[in-house]
C-alpha positions in Angstrom: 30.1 8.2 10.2 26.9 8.1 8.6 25.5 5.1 9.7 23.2 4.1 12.2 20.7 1.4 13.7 17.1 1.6 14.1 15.7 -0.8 16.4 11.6 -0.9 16.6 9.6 -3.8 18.2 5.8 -3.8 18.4 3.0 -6.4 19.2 2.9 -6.7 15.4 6.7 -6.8 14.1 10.1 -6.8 15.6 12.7 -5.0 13.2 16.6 -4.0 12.9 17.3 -1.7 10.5 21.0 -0.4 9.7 22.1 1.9 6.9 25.1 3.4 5.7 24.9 5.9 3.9 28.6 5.9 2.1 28.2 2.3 1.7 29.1 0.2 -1.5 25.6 -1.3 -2.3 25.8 -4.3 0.1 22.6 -6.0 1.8 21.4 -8.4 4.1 17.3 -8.3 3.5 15.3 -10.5 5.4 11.7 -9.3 5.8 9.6 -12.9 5.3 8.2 -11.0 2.3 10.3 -12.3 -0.8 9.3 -9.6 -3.0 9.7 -6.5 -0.4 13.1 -8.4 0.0 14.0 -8.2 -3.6 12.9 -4.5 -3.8 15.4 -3.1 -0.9 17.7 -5.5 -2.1 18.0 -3.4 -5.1 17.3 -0.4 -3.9 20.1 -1.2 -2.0 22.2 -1.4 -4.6 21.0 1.1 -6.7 21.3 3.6 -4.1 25.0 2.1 -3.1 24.3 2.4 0.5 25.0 -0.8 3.1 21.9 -1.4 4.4 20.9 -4.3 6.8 16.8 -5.3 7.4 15.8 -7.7 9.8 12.1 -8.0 10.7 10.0 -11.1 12.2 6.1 -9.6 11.6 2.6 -11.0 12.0 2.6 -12.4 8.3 -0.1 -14.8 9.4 -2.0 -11.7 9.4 -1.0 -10.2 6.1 1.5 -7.4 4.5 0.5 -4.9 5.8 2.2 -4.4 9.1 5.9 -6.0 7.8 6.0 -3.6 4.8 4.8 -0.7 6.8 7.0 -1.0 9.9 9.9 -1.6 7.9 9.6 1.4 6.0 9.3 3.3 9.3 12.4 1.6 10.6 14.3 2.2 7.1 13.0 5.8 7.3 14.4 6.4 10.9 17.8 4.6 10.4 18.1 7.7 7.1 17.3 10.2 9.0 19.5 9.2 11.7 22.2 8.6 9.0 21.6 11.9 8.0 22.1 13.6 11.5 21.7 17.3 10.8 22.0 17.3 6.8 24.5 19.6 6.7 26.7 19.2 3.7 24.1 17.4 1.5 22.8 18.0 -1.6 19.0 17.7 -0.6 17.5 17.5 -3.8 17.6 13.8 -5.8 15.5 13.0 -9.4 15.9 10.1 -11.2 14.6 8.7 -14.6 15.3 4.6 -14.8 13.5 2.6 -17.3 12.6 -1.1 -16.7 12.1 -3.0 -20.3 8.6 -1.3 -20.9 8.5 0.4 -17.7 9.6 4.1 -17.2 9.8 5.5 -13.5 10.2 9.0 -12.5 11.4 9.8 -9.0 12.3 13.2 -7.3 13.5 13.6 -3.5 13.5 16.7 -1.3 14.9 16.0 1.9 13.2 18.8 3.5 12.2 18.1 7.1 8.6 18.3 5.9 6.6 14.9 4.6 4.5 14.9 1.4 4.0 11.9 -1.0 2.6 11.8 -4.5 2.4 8.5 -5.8 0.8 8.2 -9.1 0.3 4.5 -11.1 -2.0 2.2 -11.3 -1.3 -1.4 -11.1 -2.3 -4.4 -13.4 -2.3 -7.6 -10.3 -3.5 -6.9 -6.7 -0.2 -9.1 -6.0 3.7 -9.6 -6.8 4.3 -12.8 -5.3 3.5 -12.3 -2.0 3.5 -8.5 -1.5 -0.2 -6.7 -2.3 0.5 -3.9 -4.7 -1.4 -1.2 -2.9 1.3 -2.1 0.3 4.0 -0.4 -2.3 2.2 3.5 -1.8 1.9 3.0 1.9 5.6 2.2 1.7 6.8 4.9 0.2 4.1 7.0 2.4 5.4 5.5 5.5 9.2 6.3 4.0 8.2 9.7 3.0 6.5 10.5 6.9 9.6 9.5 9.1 12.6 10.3 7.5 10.6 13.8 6.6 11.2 14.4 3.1 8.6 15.2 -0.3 8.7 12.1 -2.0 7.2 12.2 -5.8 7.4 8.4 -7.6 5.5 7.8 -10.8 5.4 5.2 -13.4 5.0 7.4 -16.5 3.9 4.5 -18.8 4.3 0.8 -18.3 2.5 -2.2 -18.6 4.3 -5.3 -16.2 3.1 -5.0 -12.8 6.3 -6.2 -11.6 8.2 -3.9 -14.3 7.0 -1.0 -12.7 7.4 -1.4 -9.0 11.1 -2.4 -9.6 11.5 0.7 -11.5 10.1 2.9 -9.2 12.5 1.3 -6.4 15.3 1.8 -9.0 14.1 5.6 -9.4 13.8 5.9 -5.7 17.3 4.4 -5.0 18.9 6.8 -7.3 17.1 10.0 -5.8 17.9 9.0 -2.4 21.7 8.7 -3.2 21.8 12.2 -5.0 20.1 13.6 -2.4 22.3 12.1 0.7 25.3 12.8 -1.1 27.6 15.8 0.8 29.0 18.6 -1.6 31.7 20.1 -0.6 30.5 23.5 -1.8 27.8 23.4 0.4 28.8 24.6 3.9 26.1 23.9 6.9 22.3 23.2 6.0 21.2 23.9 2.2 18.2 26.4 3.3 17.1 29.8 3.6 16.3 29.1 7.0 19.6 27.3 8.4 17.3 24.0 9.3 15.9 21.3 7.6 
């Protein structure tokens, strides 16, 4: 089927995540965080998965914990999506410009985590989401699903320019790498496992 549900409640967030991974780029976001919301929102679509969030989080607190959890939850509901990988194609890159903005994302879905992140940001905020939550993000992505995750802004000037292209980027990574090729039979690796 490739789908599933991630459920994950702490003392700090409470969080339903469902994803579908042959989906048609439909999405019901609600974090409390408008600009995480608008992010997987279009990662959704870019990515033209079905994907569902739902989390209630400590935002009297800050960002932190929201935006974190939910990229563990997000992260889990993939890899569960995913089930064994067999049949997929693994590997995902994208180029996808935003007006001055050009991001750069490739996608291993390896088993193993690593992240590179590489920009620097202009604001310390985009609306309410704090720009250094967007690197633990992806880091928190990168660590449960299990997969080398490399996302740069190559040049760019807009704070907000180049966060939604690297989400863009990301999104279309993620959907070459999930996508199942029929030429491939079983698990695309030397070692039968990823």
């Amino acid at each position: 089927m490739r789908k599933a549900t991630v459920k994950r409640k702490t003392k700090e967030t409470n969080i339903s995540a469902t994803v579908e991974l042959n989906g048609s780029g439909k999405s019901i976001i609600a974090t409390g965080i408008g600009f995480l919301d608008h992010m997987l929102d279009l990662f959704t679509k870019h990515g033209m998965f079905d994907i569902s969030v739902s989390c209630k989080g400590d935002l009297h607190v800050d960002d932190h914990h929201t935006t974190e959890d939910v990229g563990i939850a997000l992260a889990k509901a993939f890899a569960s999506a995913l089930g064994e990988k067999k049949g997929i194609t693994r590997y995902g890159m994208a180029y996808v410009p935003m007006d001055e903005s050009l991001a750069r994302c490739v996608v291993d879905l390896s088993g193993r985590s690593a992240l590179v992140f590489k920009t620097e940001f202009n604001r310390k905020k985009v609306g309410d989401l704090s720009t250094e939550m967007i690197e633990h993000f992806f880091q928190s992505f990168a660590d449960n699903i299990k997969a080398n995750i490399h996302i740069e802004v190559i040049y760019g000037k807009n704070t907000h320019h180049k966060i939604e292209a690297m989400f863009k980027a990301f999104a279309r990574a993620m959907r070459q790498a999930c996508e199942l090729d029929p030429r491939v039979k079983g698990i695309l690796s030397t070692k039968g496992k990823l």
